[in-house]
ChimeraX commands (.cxc) that place a marker at each C-alpha (Angstrom):
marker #1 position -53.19,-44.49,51.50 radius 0.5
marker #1 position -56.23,-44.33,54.11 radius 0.5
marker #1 position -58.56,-43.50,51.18 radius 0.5
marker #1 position -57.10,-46.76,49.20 radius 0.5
marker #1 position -57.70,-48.75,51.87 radius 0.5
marker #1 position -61.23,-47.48,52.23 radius 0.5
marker #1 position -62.02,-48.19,48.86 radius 0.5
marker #1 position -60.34,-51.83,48.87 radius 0.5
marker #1 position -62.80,-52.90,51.67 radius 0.5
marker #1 position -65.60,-51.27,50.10 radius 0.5
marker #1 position -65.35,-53.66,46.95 radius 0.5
marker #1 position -63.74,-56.57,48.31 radius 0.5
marker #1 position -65.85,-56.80,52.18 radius 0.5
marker #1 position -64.26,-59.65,54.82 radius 0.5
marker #1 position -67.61,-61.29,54.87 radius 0.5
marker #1 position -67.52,-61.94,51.24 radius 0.5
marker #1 position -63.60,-62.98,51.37 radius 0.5
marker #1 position -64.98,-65.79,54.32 radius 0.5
marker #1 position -67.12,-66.94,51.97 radius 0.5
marker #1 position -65.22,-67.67,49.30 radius 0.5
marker #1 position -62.80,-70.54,48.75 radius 0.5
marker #1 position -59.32,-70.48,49.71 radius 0.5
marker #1 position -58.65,-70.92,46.15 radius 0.5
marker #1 position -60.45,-67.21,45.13 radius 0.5
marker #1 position -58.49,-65.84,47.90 radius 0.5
marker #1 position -55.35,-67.03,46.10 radius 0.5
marker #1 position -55.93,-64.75,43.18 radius 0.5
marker #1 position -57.10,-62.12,44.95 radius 0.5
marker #1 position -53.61,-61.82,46.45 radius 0.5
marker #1 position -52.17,-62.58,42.72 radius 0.5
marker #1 position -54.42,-59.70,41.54 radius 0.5
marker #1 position -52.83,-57.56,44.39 radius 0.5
marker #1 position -49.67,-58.80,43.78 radius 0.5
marker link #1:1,2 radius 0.2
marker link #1:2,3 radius 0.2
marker link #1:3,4 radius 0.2
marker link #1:4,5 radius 0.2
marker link #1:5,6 radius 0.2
marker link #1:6,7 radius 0.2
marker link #1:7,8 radius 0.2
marker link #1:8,9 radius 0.2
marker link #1:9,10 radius 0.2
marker link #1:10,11 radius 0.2
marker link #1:11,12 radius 0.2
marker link #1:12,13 radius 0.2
marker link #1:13,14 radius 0.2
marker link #1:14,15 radius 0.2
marker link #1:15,16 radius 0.2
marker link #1:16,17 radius 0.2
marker link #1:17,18 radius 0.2
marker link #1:18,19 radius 0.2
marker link #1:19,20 radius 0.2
marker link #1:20,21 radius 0.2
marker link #1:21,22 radius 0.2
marker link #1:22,23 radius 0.2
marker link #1:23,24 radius 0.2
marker link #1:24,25 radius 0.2
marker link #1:25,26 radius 0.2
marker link #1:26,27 radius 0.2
marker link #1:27,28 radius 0.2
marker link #1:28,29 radius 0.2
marker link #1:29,30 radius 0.2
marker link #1:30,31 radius 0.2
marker link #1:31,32 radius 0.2
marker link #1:32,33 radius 0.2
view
């Protein structure tokens, strides 16, 4: 699960998620989802 998590914030950094709009957020959770 560690390793997952790893290579979740590798692609998808917090600095880029601030950056985007709250509306790209939204579908990142949807993709998740």
């Amino acid at each position: 699960m560690a390793e997952e998590r790893v290579a979740t914030r590798t692609q998808f950094p917090v600095s880029t998620e601030s950056q985007k709009p709250r509306q790209k957020k939204g579908d990142f959770l949807l993709a998740f989802s």
